[in-house]
Backbone as CSV, one residue per row, in Angstrom:
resi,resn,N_x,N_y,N_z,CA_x,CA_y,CA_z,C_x,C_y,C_z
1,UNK,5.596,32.226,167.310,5.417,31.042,168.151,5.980,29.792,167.482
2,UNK,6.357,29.850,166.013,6.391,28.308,165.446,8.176,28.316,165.562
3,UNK,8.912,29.404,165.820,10.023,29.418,166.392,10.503,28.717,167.182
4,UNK,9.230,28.873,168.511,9.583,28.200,169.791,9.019,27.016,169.778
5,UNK,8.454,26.606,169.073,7.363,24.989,169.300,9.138,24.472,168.316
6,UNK,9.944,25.209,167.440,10.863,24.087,166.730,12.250,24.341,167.766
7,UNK,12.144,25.196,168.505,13.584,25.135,169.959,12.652,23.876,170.642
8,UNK,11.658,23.328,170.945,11.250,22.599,171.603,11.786,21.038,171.066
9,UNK,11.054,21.031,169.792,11.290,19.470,168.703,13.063,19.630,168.979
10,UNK,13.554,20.087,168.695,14.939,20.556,168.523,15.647,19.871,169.934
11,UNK,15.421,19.724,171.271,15.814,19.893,172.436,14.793,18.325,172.750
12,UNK,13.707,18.304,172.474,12.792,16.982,172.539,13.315,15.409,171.544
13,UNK,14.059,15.707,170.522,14.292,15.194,169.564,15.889,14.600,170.149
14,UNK,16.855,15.819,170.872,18.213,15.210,171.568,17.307,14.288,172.102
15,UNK,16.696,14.158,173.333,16.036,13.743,174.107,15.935,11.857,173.954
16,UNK,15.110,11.976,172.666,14.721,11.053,172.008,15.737,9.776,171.330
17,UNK,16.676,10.841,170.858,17.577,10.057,170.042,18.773,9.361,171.303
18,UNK,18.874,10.364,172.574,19.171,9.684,173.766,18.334,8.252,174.303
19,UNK,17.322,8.426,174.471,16.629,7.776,176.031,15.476,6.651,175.423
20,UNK,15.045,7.040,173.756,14.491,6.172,173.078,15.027,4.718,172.693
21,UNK,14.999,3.586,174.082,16.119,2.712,173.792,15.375,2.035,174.348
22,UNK,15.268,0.512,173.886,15.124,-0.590,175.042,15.450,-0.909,176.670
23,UNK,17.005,-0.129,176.250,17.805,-0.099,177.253,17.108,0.559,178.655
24,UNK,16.402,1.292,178.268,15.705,2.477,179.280,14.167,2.585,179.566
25,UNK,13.472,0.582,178.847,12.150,0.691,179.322,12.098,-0.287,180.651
26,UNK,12.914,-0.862,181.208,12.770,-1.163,182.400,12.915,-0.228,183.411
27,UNK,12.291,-0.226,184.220,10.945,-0.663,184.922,9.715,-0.169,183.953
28,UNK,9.291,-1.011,183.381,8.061,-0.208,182.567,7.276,-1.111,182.255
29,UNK,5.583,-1.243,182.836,5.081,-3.268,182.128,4.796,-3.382,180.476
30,UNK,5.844,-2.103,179.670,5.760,-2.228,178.420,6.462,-3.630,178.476
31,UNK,7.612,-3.749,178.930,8.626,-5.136,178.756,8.227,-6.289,178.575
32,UNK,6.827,-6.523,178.938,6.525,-7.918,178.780,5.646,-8.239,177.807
33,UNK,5.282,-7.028,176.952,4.897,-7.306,175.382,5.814,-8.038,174.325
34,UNK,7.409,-7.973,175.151,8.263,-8.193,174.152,8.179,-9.267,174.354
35,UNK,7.892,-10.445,175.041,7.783,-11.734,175.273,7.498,-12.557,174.385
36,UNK,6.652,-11.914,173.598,5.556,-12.458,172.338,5.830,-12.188,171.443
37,UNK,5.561,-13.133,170.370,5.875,-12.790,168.817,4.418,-12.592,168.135
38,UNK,2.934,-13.355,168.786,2.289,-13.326,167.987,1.529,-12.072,168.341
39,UNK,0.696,-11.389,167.308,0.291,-10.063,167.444,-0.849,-10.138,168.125
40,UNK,-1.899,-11.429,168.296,-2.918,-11.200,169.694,-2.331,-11.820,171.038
41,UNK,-1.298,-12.047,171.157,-0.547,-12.571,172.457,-0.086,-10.959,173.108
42,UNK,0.717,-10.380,172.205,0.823,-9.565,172.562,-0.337,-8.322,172.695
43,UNK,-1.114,-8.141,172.240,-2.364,-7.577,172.590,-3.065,-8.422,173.795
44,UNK,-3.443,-9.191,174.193,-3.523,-9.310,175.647,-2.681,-9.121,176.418
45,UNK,-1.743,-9.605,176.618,-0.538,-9.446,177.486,-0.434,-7.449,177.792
46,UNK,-0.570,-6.690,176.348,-0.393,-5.404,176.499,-1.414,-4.756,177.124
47,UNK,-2.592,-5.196,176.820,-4.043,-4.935,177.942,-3.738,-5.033,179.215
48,UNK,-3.398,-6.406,179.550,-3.453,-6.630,181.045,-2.165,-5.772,181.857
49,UNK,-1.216,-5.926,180.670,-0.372,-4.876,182.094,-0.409,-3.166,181.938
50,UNK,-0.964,-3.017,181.063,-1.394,-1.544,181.080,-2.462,-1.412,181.788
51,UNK,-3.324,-2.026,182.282,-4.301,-2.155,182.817,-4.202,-2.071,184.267
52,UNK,-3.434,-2.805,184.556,-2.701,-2.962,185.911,-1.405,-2.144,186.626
53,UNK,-1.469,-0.578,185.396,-0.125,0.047,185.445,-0.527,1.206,186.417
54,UNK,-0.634,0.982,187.615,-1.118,2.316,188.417,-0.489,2.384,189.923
55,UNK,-0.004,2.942,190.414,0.543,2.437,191.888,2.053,2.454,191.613
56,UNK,3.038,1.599,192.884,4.560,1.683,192.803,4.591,0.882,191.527
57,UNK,5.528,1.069,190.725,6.263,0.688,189.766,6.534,-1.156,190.254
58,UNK,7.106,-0.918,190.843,8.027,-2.703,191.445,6.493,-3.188,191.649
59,UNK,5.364,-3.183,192.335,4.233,-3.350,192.276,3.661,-3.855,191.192
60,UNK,3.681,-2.856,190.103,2.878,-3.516,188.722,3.318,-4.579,188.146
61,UNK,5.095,-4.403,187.920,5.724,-5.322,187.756,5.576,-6.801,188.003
62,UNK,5.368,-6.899,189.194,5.247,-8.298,190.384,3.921,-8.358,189.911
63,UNK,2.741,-7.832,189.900,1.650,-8.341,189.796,1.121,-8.387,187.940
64,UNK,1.955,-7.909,187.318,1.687,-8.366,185.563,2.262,-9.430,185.575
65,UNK,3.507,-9.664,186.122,4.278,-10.913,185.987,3.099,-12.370,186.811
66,UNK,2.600,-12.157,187.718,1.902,-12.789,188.322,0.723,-13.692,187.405
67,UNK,0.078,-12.419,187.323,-1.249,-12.577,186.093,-0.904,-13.604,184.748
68,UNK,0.383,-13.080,183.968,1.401,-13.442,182.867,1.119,-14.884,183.366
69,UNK,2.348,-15.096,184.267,2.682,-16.482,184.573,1.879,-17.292,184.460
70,UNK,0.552,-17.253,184.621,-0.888,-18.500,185.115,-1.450,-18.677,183.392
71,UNK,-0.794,-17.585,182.638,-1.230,-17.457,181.043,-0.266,-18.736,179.953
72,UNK,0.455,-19.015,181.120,1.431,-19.762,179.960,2.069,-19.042,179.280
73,UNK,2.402,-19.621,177.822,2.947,-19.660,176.436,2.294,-18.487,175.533
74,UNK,0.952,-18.409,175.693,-0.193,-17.762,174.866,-0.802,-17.313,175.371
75,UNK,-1.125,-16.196,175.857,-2.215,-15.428,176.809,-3.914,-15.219,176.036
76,UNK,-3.586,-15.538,174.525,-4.653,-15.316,173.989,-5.407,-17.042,174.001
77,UNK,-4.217,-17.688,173.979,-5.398,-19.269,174.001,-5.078,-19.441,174.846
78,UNK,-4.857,-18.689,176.090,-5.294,-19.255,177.432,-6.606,-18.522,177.967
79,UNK,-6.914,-17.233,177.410,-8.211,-16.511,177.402,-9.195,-17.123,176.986
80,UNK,-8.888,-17.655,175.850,-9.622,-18.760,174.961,-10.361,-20.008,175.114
81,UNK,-9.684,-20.358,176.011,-9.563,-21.793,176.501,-10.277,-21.840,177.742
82,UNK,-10.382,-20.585,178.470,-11.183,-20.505,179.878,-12.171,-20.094,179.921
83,UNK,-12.939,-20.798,180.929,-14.053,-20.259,181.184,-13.783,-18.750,182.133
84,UNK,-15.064,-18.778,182.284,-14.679,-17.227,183.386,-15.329,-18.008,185.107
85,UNK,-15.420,-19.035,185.207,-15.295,-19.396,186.376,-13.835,-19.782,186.998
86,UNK,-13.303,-20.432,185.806,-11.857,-20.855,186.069,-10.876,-19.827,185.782
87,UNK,-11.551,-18.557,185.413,-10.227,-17.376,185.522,-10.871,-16.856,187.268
88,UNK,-11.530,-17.351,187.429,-12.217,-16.221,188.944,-11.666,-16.913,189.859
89,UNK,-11.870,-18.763,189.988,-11.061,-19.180,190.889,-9.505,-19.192,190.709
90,UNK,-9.045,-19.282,189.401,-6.973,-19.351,189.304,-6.550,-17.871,189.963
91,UNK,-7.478,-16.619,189.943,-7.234,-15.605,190.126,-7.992,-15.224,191.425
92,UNK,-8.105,-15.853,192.255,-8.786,-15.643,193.419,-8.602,-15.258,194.419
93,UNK,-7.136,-15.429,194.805,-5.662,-15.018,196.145,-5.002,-13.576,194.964
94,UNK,-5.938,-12.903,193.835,-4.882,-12.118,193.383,-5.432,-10.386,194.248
95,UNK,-4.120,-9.823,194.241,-4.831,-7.962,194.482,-3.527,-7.652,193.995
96,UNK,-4.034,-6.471,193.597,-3.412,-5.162,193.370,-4.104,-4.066,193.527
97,UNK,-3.464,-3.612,194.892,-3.779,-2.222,195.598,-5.604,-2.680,195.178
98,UNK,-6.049,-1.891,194.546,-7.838,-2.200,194.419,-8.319,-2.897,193.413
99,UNK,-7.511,-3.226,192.713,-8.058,-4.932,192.231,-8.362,-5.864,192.524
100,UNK,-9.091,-6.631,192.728,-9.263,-7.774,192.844,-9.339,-9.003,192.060
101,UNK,-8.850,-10.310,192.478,-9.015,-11.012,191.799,-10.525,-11.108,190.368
102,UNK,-11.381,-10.881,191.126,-12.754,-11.283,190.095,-12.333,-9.865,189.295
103,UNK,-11.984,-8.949,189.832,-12.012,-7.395,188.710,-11.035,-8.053,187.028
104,UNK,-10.038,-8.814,188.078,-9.515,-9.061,186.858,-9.766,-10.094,186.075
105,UNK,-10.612,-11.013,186.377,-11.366,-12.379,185.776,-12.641,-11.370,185.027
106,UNK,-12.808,-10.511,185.244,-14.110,-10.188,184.597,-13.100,-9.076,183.385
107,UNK,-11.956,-8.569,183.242,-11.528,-8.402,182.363,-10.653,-9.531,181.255
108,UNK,-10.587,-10.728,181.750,-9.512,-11.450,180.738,-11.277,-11.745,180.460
109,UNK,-12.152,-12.241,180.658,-13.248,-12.667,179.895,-13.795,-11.500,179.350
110,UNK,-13.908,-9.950,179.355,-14.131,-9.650,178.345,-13.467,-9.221,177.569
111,UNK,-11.884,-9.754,177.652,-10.815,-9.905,176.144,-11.289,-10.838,175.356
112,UNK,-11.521,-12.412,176.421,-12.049,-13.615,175.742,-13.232,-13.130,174.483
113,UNK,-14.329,-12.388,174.801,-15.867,-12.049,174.228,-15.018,-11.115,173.164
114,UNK,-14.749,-10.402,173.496,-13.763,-9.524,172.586,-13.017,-10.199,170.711
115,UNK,-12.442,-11.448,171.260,-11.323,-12.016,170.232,-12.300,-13.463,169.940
116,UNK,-13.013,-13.857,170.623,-14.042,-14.762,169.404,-15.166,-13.797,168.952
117,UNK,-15.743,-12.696,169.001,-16.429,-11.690,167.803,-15.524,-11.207,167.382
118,UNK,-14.053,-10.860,167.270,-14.091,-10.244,166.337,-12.421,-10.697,165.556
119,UNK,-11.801,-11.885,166.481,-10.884,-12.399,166.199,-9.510,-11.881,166.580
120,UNK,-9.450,-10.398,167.054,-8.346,-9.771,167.729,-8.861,-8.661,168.141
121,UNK,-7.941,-7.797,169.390,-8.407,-6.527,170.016,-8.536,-5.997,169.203
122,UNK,-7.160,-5.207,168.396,-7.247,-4.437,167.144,-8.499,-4.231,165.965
123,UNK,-8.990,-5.864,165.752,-10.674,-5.235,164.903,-11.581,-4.648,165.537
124,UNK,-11.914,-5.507,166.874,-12.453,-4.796,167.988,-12.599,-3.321,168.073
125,UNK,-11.054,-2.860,168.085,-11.345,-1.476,168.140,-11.426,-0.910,167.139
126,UNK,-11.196,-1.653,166.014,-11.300,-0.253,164.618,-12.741,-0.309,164.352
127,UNK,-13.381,-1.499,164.840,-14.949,-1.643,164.947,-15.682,0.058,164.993
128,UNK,-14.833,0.780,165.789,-15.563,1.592,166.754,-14.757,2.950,166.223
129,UNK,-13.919,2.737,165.328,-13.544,3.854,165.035,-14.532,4.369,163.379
130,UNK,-14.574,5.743,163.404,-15.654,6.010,162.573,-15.526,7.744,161.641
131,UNK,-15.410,7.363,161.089,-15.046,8.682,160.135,-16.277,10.322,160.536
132,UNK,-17.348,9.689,161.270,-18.209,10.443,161.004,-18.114,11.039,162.240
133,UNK,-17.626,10.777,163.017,-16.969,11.185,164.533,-16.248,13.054,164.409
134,UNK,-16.270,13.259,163.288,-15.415,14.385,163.052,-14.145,14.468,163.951
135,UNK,-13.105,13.965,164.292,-12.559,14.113,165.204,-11.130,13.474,164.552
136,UNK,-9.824,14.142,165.193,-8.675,13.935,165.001,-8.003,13.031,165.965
137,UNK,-8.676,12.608,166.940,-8.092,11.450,167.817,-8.937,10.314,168.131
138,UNK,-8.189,9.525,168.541,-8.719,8.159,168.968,-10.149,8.362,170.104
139,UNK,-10.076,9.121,170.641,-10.981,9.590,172.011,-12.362,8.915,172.037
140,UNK,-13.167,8.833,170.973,-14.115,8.448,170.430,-14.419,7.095,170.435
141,UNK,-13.589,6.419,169.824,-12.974,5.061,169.520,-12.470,4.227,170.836
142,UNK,-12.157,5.080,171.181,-11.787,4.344,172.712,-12.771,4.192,173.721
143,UNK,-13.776,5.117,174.009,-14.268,5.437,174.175,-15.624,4.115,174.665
144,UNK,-15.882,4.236,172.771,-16.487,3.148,172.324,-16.273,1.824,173.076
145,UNK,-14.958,1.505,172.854,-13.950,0.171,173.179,-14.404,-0.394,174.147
146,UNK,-13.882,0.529,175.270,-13.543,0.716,176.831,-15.348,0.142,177.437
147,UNK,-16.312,1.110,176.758,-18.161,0.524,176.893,-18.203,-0.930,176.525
148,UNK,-17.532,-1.167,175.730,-17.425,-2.661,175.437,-16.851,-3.748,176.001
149,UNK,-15.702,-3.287,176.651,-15.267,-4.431,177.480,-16.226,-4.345,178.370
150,UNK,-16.681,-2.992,178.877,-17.303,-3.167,180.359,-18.456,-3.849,180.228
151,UNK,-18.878,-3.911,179.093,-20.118,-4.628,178.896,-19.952,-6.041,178.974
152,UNK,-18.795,-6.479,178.260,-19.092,-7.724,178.499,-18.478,-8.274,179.876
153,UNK,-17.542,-7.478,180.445,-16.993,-7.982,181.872,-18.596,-7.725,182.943
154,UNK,-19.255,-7.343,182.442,-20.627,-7.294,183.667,-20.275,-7.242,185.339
155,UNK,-19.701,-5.965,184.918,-19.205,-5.601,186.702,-20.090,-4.093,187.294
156,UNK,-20.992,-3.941,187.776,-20.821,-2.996,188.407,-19.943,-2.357,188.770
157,UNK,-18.681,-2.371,188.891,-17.457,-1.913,189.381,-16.506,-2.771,189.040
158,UNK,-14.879,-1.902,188.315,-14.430,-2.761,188.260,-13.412,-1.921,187.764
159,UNK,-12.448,-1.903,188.799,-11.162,-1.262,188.968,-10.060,-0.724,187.279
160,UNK,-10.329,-2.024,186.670,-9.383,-2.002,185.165,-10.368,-1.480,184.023
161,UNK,-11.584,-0.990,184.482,-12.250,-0.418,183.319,-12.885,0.536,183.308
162,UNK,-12.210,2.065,183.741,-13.291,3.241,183.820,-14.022,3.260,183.054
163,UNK,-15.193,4.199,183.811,-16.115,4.832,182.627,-15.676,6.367,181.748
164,UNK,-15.729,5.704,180.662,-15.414,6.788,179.929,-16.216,8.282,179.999
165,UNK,-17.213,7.914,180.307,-18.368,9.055,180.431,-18.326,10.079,181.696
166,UNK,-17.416,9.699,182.785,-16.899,10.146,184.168,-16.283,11.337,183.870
167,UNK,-15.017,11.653,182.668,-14.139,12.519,182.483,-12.627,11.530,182.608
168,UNK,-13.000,10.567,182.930,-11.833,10.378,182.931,-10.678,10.369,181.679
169,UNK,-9.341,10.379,181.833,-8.360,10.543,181.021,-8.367,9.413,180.297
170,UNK,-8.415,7.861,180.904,-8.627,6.800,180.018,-6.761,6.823,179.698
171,UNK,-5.777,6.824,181.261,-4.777,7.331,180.746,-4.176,5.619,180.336
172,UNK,-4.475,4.408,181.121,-3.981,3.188,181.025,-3.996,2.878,179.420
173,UNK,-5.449,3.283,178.828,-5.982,2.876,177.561,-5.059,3.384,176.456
174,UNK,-4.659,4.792,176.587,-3.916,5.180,175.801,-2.437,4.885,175.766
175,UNK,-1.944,4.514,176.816,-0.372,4.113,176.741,-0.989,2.706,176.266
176,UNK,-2.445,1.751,176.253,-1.907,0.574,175.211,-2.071,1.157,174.229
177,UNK,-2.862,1.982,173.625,-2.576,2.303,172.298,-1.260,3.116,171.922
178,UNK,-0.450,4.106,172.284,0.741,3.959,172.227,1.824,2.654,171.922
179,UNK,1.340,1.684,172.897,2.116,0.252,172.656,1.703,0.323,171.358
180,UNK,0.552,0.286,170.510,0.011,-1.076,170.117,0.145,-0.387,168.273
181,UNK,-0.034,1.359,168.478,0.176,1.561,167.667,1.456,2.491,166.868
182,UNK,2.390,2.866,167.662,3.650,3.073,167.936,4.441,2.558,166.906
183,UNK,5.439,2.563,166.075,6.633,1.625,166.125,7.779,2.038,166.272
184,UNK,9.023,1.800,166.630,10.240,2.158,166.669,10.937,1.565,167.743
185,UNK,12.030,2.027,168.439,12.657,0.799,169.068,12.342,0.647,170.690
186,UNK,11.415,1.282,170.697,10.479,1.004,171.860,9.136,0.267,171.907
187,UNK,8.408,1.258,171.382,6.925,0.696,171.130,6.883,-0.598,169.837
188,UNK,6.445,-1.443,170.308,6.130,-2.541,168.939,5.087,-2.468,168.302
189,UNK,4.474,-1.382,167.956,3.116,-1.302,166.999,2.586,-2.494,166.415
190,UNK,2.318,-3.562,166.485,1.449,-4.697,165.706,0.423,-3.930,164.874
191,UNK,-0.236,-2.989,165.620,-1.323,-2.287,164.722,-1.442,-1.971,163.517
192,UNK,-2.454,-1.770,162.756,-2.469,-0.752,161.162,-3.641,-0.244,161.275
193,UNK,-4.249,-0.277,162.032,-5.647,0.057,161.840,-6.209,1.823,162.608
194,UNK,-4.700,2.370,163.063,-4.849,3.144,163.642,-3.461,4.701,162.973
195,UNK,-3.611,5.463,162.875,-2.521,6.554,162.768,-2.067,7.132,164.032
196,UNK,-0.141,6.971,163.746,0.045,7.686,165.286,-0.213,8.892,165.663
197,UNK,-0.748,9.848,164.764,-1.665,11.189,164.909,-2.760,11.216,165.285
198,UNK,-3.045,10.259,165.552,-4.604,10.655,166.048,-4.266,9.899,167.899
199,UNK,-3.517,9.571,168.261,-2.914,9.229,169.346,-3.008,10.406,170.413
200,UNK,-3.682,9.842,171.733,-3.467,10.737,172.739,-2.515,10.836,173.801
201,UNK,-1.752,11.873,174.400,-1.233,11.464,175.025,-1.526,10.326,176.780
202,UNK,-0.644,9.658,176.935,-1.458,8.921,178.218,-0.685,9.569,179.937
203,UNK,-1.517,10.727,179.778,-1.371,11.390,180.908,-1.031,10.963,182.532
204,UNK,-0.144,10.499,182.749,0.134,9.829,184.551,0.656,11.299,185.323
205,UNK,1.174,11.093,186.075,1.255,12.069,187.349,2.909,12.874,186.967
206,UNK,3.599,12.003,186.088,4.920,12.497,185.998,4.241,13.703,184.742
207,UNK,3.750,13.085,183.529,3.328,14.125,182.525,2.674,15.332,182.723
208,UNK,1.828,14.610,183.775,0.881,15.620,183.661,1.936,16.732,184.990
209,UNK,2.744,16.538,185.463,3.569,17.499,186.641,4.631,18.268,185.372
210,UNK,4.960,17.805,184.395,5.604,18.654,183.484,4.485,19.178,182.830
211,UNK,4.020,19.090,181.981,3.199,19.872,181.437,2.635,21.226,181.946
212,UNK,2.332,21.061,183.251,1.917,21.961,183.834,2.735,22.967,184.062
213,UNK,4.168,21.993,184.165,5.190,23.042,184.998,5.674,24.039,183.765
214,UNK,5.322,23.297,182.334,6.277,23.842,180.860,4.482,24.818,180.418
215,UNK,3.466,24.981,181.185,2.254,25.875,180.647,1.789,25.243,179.660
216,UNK,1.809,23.836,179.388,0.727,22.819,177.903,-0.275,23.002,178.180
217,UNK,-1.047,22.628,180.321,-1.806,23.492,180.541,-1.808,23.307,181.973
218,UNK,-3.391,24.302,182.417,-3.371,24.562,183.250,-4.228,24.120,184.538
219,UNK,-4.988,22.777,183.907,-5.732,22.154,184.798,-5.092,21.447,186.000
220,UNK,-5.393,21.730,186.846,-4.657,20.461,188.252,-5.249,18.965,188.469
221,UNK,-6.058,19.057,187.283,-6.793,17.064,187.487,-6.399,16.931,186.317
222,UNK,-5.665,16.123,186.482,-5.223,15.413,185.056,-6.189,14.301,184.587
223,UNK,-7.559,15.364,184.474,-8.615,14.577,183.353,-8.690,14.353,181.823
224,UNK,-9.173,14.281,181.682,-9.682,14.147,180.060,-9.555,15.748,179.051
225,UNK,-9.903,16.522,179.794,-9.427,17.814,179.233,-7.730,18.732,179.094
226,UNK,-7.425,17.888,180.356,-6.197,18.416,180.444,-5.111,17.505,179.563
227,UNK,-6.047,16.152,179.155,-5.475,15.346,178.604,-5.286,16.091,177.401
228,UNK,-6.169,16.330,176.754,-6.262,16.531,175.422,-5.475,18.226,174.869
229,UNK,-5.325,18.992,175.988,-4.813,20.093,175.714,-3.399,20.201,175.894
230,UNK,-3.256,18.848,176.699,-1.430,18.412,176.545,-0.756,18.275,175.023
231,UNK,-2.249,16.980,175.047,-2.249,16.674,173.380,-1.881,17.645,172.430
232,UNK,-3.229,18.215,172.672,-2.713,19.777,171.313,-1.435,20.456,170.933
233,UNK,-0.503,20.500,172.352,0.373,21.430,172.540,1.465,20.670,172.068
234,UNK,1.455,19.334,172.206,2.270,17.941,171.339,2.619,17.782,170.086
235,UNK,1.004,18.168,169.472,0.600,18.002,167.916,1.057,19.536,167.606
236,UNK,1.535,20.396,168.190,2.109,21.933,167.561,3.384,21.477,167.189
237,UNK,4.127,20.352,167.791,6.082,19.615,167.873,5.840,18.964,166.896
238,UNK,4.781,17.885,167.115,4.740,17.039,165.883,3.938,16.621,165.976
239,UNK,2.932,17.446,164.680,1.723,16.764,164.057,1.614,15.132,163.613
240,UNK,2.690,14.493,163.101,2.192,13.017,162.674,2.378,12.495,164.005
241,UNK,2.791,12.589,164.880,3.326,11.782,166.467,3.144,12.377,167.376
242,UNK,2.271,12.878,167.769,2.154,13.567,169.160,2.599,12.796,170.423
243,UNK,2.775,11.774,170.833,2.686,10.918,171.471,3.994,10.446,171.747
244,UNK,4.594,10.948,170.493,6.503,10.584,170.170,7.230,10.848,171.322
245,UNK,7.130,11.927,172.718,8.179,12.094,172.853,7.934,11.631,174.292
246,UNK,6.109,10.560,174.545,5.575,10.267,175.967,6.694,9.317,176.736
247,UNK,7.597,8.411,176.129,8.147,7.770,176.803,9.609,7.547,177.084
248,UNK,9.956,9.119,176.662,11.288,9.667,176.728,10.891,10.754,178.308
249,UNK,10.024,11.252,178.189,9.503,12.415,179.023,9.443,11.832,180.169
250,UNK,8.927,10.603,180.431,8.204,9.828,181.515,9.460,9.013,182.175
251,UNK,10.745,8.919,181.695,11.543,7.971,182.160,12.195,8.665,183.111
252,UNK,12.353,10.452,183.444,12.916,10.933,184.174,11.872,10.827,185.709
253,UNK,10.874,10.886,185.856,10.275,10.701,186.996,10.054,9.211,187.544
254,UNK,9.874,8.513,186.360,10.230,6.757,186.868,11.195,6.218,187.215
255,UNK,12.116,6.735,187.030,13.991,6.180,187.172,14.263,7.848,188.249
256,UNK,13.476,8.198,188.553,13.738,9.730,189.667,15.212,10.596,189.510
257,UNK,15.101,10.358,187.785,16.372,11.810,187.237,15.467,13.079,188.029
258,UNK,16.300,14.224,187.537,15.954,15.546,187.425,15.134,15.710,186.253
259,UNK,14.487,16.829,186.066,13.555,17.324,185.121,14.363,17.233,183.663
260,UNK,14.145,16.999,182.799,15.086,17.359,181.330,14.695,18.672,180.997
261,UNK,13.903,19.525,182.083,13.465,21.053,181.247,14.022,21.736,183.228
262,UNK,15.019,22.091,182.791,15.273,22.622,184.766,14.525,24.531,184.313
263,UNK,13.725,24.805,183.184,12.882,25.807,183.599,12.380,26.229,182.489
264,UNK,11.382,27.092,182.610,10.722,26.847,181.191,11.566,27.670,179.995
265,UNK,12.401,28.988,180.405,13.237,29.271,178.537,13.836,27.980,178.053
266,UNK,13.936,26.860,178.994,14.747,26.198,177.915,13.843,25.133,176.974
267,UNK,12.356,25.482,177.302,11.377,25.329,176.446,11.118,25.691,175.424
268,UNK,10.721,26.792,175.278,10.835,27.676,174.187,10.466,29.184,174.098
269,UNK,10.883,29.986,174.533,11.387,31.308,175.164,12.362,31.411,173.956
């Protein structure tokens, strides 16, 4: 089998050294992390449009840019600087598909609660990461996180912050951590507080339709389990990066190429 997991890296790796380009993240609301130089600007900015990454493509786009725009210069001292009455009314005429304006005023305020305890997302979350977790991925940690914003956004409901405890994949959460802890000429990692091995993959409808189709696995809900057994089958290609090859994989169903695998021997058979 370790034959065919290296015809895979081998064929994943062309792939990579192709399509791993700046050139090829538009349409993607990674793009507007690049806006920013400072490392909690860009950690909000990377929240909110990963957050908001669900639905048509041209959609997310228009409505991160939207959100962005009312942020100014600094998205983090404009979080800063507001109350959460004055993010509920500036954001009041906003939707996306089932967002609502207040869904998303009750998430920039609990970025706000977030970055005065603990001074940036990133401590925030290493807050919550924990050795005693026994565990090789972030899952835990996020987990953690994700209870925390919701706590302080005090929503009964609220479109940008599943519950982790549902099953869900938590797939938005993990493409920011991808952003955040990533580096190379895509992802801008600001992070240190995290290893790209312990990274999950962030399962959407294009991944999770290959995976299935290449046998990573065999669930038809691309939950939390199917998440993680994608994962596994990732970490057999490459243990330090599992995650390495999510946004090479994903550009053929967003830009509506053909498959880069037209059947599974050329997987690894």
């Amino acid at each position: 089998m370790q034959g065919s997991y290296e015809k895979l890296r081998d064929k994943l790796e062309g792939l990579y050294s192709i399509y791993n380009r700046r050139t090829f993240v538009h349409p993607d609301p990674l793009e507007f992390v690049y806006n920013y130089e400072n490392s909690v600007d860009r950690e909000v900015a990377g929240l909110v449009a990963a957050c908001l990454a669900y639905g048509r493509v041209s959609q997310i786009l228009k409505s991160v840019s939207t959100v962005l725009e009312h942020m100014g210069l600094s998205p983090a001292s404009f979080v800063l600087s507001s109350a959460r009455e004055t993010m509920e009314d500036l954001y009041s005429g906003f939707r996306h598909r089932f967002t609502t304006g207040r869904e998303l005023a009750g998430l920039l305020y609990a970025i706000k609660r977030v970055i005065k305890e603990y001074g940036s997302i990133e401590e925030c979350f290493a807050s919550h990461l924990d050795s005693s977790d026994n565990t090789d991925t972030t899952i835990p940690a996020l987990s953690g996180f994700v209870e925390e914003l919701r706590c302080y956004a005090a929503q009964a409901k609220n479109s940008l912050l599943p519950d982790p405890k549902k099953g869900s994949a938590l797939k938005r959460f993990n493409m920011f951590l991808r952003w955040m802890v990533r580096r190379d000429d895509v992802d801008p990692g600001p992070w240190t507080c995290v290893e790209p091995s312990m990274l999950v993959i962030p399962l959407d409808v294009h991944m999770h339709k290959l995976s299935m189709s290449l046998g990573m696995t065999k669930r038809r809900q691309a939950d939390m389990k199917a998440c993680l057994e994608v994962t596994h089958f990732f970490r057999q290609v490459e243990p330090n990066d599992p995650v390495k090859y999510d946004f090479v994989l994903t550009r053929f169903g967003i830009l509506g190429m053909g498959s880069p695998f037209m059947e599974k021997s050329m997987a690894w058979s």
